[in-house]
C-alpha angles and dihedrals in degrees: 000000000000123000112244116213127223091211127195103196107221100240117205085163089248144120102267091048096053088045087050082059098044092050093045102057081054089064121080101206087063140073112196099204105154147013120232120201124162106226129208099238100199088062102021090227123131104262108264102357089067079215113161118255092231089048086055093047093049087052079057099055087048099055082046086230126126119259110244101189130188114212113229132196125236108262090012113198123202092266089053090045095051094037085058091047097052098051092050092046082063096058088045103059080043098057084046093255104162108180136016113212118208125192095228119154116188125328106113103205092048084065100035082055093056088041087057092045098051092031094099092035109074098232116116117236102219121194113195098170091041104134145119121311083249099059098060103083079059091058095047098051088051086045087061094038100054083050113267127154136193151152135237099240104166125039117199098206096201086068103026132048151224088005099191081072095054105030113097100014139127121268110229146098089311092052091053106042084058109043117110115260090246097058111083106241076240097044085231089168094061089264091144137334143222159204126225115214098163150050154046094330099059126062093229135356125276116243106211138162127225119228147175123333122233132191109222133168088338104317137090121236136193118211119235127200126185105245122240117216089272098055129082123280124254120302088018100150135035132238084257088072103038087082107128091113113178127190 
């Protein structure tokens, strides 16, 4: 008989995630039944992504899954991370969780990393996407045509410049067509980042605003705002006007 999996999908908020979700309730041997983020909780943002906390919240409510969040300190050093992951891997087995699925890609050491942490824990660390670095403009072009929408929302300017041109825009064929060799279709190096507002994963569509970018510890963020009925719609404005860059 096969095993069937309790998952908790590893949310960053972005596109690879939300396609991890999507892929997964397509899959018989699993049961999705949470999302899992680590917040900054001096800023309430998701690590790494700067996405609001109310913005992630409101990604929940669209998967219809329930938010597991992981406190972080502010700076947050490796001790304080694993401290925080441990203590959160308890109140997982006891809630029966049996495997945690990540949307890694590619990077080997990102995933030898996970294995290690989960190694002593019992839960299993899944990777659907996993594949090879060229198989990944394939992927993103599946991920936009299943529907899937999403926003550049960070912007690492060793790999990507000028990053005023790329922060703040739409994910999609143009986006591609136009990104440097160098830069992976998936921006699995950290080249950039995103947020997923739409697609099969969700139940309806985020409507969000884009606002001012910042410059902080080396990247460059967009600030996104969950729209009220008398804002824009989503992708309203283009990365020309995000341009209230503060130092």
């Amino acid at each position: 008989m096969a095993v069937h999996h309790r998952v908790l999908i590893s949310w960053s908020s972005g596109k690879d995630s939300a396609w991890l979700l999507h892929v997964l309730r397509q899959r018989a041997d699993v049961d999705v039944v949470g999302l899992l983020t680590t917040v900054n909780e001096k800023f309430g943002r998701v690590a790494m992504h700067g996405v609001r906390r109310e913005v992630l919240q409101a990604q929940a409510q669209a998967t219809g899954l329930p938010l597991w969040e992981i406190p972080l300190p502010w700076p947050c050093s490796n001790a304080d991370y694993e401290q925080r992951m441990n203590q959160w891997l308890t109140r997982a087995q006891q809630a029966g969780i049996t495997a945690v699925a990540f949307g890694d890609l590619f990077l080997e050491d990102v995933r030898a990393y996970r294995e290690k942490q989960l190694a002593a824990t019992g839960i299993i660390p899944m990777f659907p996407l996993w594949g090879k670095a060229s198989a990944t403009a394939q992927l993103a072009h599946d991920m936009l045509a299943a529907g899937l929408q999403a926003v550049v929302v960070c912007v690492d300017p060793s790999q990507l410049q000028p990053p005023l041109a790329w922060i703040g825009r739409r994910y999609d064929t143009d986006f591609l067509r136009e990104l440097p060799p160098h830069v992976d279709p998936c921006g699995e190096r950290g080249e950039f980042h995103t947020l997923c507002v739409a697609g099969p994963m969700f139940r309806y569509p985020l409507d969000i605003t884009l606002g001012s970018v910042v410059q902080r510890d080396g990247f460059y963020f967009v600030d996104v705002q969950l729209a009220s009925p008398l804002n824009n719609p989503v992708f309203d404005r283009s990365a020309t006007e995000c341009d209230n860059l503060t130092r």
